[in-house]
C-alpha positions in Angstrom: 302.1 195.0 314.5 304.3 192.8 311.4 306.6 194.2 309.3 305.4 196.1 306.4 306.3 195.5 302.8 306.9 199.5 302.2 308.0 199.2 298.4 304.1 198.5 297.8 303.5 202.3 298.7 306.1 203.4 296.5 304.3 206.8 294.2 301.2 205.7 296.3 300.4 209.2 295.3 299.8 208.7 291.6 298.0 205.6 291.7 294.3 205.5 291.4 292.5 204.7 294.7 291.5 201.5 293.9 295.1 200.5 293.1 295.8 202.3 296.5 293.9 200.5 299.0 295.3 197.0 296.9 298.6 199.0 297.8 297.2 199.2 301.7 296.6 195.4 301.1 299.5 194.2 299.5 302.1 196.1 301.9 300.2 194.4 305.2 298.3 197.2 306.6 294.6 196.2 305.3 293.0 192.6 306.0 291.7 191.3 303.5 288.3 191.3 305.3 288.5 195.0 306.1 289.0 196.0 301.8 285.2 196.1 301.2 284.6 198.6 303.9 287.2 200.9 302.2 285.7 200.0 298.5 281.9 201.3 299.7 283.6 204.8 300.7 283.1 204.1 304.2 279.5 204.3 304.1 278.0 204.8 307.4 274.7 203.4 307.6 271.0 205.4 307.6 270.4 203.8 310.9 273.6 204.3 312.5 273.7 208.1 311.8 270.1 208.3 312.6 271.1 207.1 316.5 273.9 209.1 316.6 272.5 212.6 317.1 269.0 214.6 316.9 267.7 216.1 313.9 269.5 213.8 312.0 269.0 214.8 307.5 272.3 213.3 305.8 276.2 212.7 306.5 278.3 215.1 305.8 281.6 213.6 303.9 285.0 214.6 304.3 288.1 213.0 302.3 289.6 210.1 304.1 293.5 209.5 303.1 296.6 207.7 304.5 299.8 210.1 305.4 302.6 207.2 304.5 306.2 207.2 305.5 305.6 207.8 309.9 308.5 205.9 311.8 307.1 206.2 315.8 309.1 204.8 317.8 310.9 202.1 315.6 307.5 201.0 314.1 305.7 202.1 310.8 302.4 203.3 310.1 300.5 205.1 307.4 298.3 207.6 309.2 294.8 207.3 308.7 293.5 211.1 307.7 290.1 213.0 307.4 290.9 216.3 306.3 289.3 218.9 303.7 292.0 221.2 303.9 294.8 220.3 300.2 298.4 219.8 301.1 298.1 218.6 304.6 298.5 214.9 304.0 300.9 215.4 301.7 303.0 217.7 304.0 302.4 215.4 306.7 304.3 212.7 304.3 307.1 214.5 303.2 308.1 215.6 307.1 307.5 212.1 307.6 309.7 210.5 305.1 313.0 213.1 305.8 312.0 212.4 309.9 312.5 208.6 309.4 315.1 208.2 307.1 317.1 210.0 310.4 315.6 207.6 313.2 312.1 209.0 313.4 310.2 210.2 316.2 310.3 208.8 319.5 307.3 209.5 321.8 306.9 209.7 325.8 303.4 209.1 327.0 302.6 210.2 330.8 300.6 208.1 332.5 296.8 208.1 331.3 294.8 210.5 334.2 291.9 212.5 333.6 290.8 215.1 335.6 287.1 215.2 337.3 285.8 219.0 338.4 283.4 219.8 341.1 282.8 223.1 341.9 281.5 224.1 344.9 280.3 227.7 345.9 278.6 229.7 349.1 281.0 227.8 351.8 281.4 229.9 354.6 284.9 228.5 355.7 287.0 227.3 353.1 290.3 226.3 354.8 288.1 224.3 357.1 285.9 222.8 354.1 289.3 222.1 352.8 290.8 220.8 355.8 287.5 217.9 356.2 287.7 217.2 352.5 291.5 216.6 352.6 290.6 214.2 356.1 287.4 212.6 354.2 289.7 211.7 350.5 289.2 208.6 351.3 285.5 208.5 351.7 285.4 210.4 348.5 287.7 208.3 346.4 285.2 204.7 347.5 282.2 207.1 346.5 283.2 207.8 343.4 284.4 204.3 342.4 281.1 203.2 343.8 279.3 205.0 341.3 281.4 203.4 338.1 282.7 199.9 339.8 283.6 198.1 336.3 286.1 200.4 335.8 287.7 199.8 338.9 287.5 196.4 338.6 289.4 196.6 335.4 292.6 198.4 337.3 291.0 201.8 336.8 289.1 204.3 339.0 289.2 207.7 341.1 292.7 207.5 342.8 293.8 210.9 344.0 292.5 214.3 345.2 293.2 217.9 344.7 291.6 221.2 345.7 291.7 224.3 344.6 290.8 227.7 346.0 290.0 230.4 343.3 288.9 233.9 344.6 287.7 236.5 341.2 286.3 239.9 342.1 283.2 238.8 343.8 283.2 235.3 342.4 284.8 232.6 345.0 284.9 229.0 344.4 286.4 225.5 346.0 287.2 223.1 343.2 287.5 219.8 343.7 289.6 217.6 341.4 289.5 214.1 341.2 292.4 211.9 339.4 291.0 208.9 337.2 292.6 206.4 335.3 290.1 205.3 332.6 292.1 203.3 330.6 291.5 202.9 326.9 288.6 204.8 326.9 288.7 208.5 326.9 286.4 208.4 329.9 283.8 211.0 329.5 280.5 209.2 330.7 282.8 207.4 333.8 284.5 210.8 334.3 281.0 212.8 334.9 278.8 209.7 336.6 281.8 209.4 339.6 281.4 213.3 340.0 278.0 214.1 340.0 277.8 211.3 342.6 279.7 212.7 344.7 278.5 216.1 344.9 276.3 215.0 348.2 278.8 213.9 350.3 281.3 217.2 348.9 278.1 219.7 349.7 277.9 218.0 353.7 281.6 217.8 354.2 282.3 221.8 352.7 278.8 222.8 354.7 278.6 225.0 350.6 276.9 224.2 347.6 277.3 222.4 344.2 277.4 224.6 341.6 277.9 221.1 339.3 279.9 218.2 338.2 281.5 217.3 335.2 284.9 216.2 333.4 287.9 218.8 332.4 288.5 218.3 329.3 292.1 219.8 330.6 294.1 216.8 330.6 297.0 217.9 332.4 297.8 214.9 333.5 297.6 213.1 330.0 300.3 214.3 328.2 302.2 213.4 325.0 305.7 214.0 323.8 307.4 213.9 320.5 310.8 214.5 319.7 312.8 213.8 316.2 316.5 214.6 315.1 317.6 216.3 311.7 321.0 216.5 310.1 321.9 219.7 308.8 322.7 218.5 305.6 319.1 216.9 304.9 317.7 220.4 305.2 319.2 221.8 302.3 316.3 223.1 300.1 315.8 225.4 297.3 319.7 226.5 296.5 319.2 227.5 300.4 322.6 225.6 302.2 321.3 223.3 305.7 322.4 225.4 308.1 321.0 228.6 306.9 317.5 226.3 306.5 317.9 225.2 310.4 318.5 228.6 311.5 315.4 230.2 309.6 313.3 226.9 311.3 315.0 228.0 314.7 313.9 231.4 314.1 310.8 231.4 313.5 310.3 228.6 316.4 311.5 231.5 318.6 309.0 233.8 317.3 306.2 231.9 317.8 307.1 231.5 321.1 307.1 235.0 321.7 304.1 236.4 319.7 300.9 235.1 320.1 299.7 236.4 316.8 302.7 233.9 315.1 301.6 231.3 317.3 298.2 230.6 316.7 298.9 230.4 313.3 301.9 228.1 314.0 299.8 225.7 316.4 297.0 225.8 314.0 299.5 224.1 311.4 300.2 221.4 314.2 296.6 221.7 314.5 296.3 220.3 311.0 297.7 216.8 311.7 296.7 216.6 314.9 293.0 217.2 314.1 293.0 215.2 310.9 293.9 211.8 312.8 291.3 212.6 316.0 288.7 213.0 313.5 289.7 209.7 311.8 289.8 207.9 314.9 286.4 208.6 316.3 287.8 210.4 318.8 286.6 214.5 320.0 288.4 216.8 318.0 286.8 219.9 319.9 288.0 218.7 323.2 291.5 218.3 321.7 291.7 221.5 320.3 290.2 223.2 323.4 293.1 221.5 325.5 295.9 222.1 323.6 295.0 226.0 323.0 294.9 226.1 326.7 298.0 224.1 327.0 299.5 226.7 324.9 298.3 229.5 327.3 299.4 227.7 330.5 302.0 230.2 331.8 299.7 233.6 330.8 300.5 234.2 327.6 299.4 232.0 324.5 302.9 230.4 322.7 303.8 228.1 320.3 303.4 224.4 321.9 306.2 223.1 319.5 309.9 224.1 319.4 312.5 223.6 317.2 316.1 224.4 318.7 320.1 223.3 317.5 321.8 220.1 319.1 325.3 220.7 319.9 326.6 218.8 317.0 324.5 220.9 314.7 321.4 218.7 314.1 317.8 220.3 314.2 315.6 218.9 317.1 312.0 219.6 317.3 309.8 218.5 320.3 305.8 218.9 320.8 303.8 218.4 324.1 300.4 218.2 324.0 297.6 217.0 326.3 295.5 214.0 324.5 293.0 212.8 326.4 291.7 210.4 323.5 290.7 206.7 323.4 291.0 203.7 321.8 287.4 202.1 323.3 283.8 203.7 323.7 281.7 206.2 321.6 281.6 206.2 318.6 284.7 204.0 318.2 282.8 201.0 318.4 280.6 201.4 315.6 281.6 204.2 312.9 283.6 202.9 310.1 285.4 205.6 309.5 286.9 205.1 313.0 287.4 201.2 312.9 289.2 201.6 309.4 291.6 203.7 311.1 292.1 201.8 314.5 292.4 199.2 311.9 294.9 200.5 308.9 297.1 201.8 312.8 296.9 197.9 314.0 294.9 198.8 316.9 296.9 200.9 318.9 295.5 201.1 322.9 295.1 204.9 324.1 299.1 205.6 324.3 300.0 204.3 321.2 297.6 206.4 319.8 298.2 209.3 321.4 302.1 208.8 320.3 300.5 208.0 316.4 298.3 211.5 316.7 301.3 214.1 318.3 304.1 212.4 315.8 301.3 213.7 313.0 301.7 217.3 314.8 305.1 217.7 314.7 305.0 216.1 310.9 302.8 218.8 310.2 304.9 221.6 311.6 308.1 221.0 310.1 307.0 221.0 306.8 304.8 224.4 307.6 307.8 226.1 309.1 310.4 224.4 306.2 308.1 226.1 303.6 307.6 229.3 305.3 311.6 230.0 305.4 312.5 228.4 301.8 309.6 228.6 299.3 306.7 230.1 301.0 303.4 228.2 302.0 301.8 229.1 298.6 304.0 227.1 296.1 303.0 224.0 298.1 299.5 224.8 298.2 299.2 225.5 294.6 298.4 222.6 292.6 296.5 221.3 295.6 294.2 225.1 294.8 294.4 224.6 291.7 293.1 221.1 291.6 289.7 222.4 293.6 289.0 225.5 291.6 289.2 223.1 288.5 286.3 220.9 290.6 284.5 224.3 291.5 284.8 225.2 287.8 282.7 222.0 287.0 285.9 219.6 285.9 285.1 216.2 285.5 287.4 213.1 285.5 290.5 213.4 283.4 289.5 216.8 282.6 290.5 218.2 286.2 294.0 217.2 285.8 294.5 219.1 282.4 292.1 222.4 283.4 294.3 222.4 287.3 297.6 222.1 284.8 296.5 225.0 282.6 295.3 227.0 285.3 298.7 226.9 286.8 300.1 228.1 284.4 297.9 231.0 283.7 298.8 234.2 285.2 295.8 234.1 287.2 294.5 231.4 289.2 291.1 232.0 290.3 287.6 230.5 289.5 286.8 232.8 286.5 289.9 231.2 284.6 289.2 227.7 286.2 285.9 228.0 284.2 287.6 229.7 280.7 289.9 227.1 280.8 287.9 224.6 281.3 285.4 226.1 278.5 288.2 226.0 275.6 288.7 222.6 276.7 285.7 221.6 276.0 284.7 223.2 272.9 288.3 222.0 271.8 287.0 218.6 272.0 283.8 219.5 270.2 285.8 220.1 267.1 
């Protein structure tokens, strides 16, 4: 990726969108070529939706925006968004901005495996089922690269084993696990052809039966670190001095770490960035979630997958792992626009910068959460963001949801009803 000319973003959030995506332009992230696509809204195409599931009546729209300011790794990005939810792109920013003016994040990407489950049941003899499975690997491993050979031939492929005994109540089953690199793509359609064929030769060589085939969406072994570094004195908010503001974020770190009922409302606010840019990628949001909740529950009880702890100098460090089993290739990747805007607008990234891009956006996302939570509360921030969509609700239109979200603010109560008096003396104001 070139250099970006930055000062083109400058208040990028009080320009209109038009002048915003000839921001995008002008500071190097958007080809010429690619400003149409953003002008139509993104429009994915009748036919195009039509193919892409059954029953198919309409789109269903959500806001696509940029979260600017993201330093990952020395490089910078704006970070393509699709999010209904006000205040997370904005929080996303801010974090971003006070992160990279301090050396930004800096990511660790494990090396890209995904798992492959079969389960097997009825087998008589398991440690002599798993005995001939751990002698026959080998015959395993060429059967399942068989089955997907491309992939192999492009440096990928089934390359290790694992089994595992589990024994519930009355329930006993040997699961086998393969190891599979599939590159840039996420894998899902490599990932389940390799194991359903090779349920055959597992059912001969455990003497049991194959319950079935099919990917983890688990990805252990496709894991993503972030990590950023805050002076003290940058954390100074609200008359509140930097160190008292680093001990409240260390705090309540620790607290979602030990109470699950803290923590899933703590990783649902890393949920929040994380979510926003999966979705804007093309890639499965449901599988991400479903990993990293189980991530979060790995050692028995469900914690906090961020922490945020004091360096011995005094600075605030914060660190997020998460499995990301995304990719930069395949589904609907190819062919949405939404998604090739973003890969796009992030220079496209292969599968680890992406997964670097998308975990920096969690941790973003957190800090400013757990910042607001100890200083101002989460509703100040929220507030004109509300306001703004009960002014829409009220029936606001154009320059009139500005003034009616402005008044309503104001007003001591902010709810729909007064959205929709306000907006109602506006009107007949301008009648007169």
């Amino acid at each position: 990726m070139t250099s970006k000319n930055l000062t083109e973003l400058t208040k990028f959030y009080k320009k209109k969108r038009s002048e915003r995506i000839d921001a995008l332009e002008n500071s190097g992230f958007l080809d010429t070529d690619w400003k149409e696509s953003l002008e139509n809204n993104l429009h994915l195409p009748e036919a195009i939706a039509d193919s892409m599931i059954e029953n198919q009546i309409g789109t269903y729209q959500l806001p696509y925006g940029v979260a600017l300011n993201f330093l990952i790794d020395g490089q910078d990005y704006v970070v393509p968004m699709a999010v209904e939810e006000p205040s997370v792109i904005a929080a996303a920013s801010s974090a971003a901005k006070l992160i990279g003016e301090h050396g930004g994040f800096q990511t660790v990407i494990s090396e890209r495996i995904m798992i492959g489950q079969a389960i097997l049941t009825k087998v008589s003899s398991p440690q002599t089922a798993m005995d001939n499975l751990k002698a026959n690997e080998h015959e395993i491993l060429l059967k399942a690269n068989q089955a997907h050979p491309s992939i192999v031939e492009r440096g990928g492929g089934a390359h290790s084993l694992q089994i595992r005994e589990i024994k519930e109540g009355s329930s006993h089953f040997l699961i086998v696990h393969l190891h599979i690199q599939t590159l840039e793509a996420m894998g899902a359609n490599i990932i389940n052809t390799m194991m359903e064929a090779i349920l055959p030769l597992l059912e001969e060589l455990t003497e049991g039966s194959a319950l079935m085939g099919i990917l983890s969406n688990y990805a252990t072994e496709c894991l993503a670190t972030v990590t950023c570094r805050i002076p003290t004195h940058a954390l100074a908010k609200n008359n509140l001095e930097g160190e008292e503001v680093r001990d409240s974020i260390v705090l309540a770190s620790q607290v979602a770490l030990v109470d699950p009922y803290r923590a899933v409302t703590h990783n649902k606010g890393i949920m929040n960035g994380v979510d926003a840019v999966v979705l804007a990628s093309g890639n499965d949001w449901r599988a991400i979630e479903a990993g990293a909740h189980a991530y979060a529950a790995r050692d028995g009880q469900y914690r906090a997958l961020s922490k945020w702890y004091t360096a011995e100098n005094g600075d605030l460090l914060g660190e997020l792992t998460l499995p990301l089993p995304v990719g930069a290739v395949g589904g609907s990747i190819s062919f949405h626009p939404g998604a090739q805007m973003t890969h796009h607008l992030l220079g496209n990234p292969d599968a680890g910068r992406l997964e670097s891009i998308i975990v920096s956006a969690g941790l973003a996302q957190n800090f400013s959460a757990i910042r607001a939570l100890v200083t101002e509360g989460i509703q100040k921030g929220h507030m004109s963001l509300q306001a703004r969509s009960l002014a829409i609700s009220a029936g606001a239109q154009g320059d009139e949801i500005k003034v009616t979200a402005d008044l309503l603010r104001k007003s001591q109560h902010m709810n729909l009803v007064q959205a929709k008096s306000i907006l109602e003396d506006l009107r007949n104001k301008r009648l007169r």
